[in-house]
C-alpha positions as CSV (number, residue, x, y, z in Angstrom):
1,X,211.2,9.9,347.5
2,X,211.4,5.8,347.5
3,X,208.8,3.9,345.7
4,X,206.6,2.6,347.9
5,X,203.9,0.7,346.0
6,X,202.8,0.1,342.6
7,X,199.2,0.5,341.1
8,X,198.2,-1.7,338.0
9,X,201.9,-0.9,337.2
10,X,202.0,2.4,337.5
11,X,204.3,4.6,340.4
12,X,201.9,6.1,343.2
13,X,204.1,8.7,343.1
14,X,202.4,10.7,340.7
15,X,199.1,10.8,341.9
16,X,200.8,12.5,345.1
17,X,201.9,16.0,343.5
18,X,199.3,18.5,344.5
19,X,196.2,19.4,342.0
20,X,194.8,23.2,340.9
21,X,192.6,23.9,343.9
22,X,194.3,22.0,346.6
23,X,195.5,23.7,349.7
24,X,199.0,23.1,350.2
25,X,198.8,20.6,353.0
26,X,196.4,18.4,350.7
27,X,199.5,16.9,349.4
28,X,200.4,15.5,352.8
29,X,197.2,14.0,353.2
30,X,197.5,12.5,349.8
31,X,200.6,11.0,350.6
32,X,199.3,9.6,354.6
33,X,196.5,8.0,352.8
34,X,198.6,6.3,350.3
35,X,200.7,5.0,352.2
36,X,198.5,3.9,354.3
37,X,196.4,2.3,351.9
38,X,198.4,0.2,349.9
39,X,202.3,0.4,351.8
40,X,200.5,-0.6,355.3
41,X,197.4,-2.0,355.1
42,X,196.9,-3.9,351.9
43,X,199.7,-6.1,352.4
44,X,198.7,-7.5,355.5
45,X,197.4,-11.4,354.7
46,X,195.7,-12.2,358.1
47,X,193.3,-9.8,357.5
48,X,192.8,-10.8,353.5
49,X,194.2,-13.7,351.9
50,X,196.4,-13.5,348.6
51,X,193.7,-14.6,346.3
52,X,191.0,-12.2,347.6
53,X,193.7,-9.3,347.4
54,X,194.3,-10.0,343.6
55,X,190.8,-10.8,342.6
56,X,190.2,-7.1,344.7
57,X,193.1,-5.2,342.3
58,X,191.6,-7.5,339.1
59,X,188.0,-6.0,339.5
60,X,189.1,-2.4,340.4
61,X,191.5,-2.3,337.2
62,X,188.8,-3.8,335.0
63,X,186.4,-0.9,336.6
64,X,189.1,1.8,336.1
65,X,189.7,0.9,332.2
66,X,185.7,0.3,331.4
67,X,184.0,2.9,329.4
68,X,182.3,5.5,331.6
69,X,183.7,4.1,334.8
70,X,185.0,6.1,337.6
71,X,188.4,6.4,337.3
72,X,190.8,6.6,340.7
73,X,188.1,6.4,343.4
């Protein structure tokens, strides 16, 4: 599979594999929502500008690496 976005540096691709307790279409639905997420929808500037993207991925990465916080929702 091609690359198709990049999380505070790290490959999407490995959050994609299924998990213990998944069905075994919950991998496909992973993968839609992905992609959707951040290979269609985040890049789109009309709907938010550059600055408000990157102050977006600042705040959720400072969330994800705070003590306690909730990581990957």
């Amino acid at each position: 599979m091609a690359p198709f976005g990049v999380r505070c540096g790290v490959p999407l691709e490995q959050f994609l594999e299924p998990t213990a307790g998944e069905p075994a279409n919950g991998a496909d639905l992973k993968r839609l929502a992905t992609v959707q997420t951040f290979g269609a929808a985040w890049p789109r500037s009309e709907v938010l500008d550059t600055r408000t993207r990157a102050l977006v991925s600042v705040a959720e990465a400072a969330r994800d690496q705070e003590p306690g916080g909730t990581s990957g929702s």
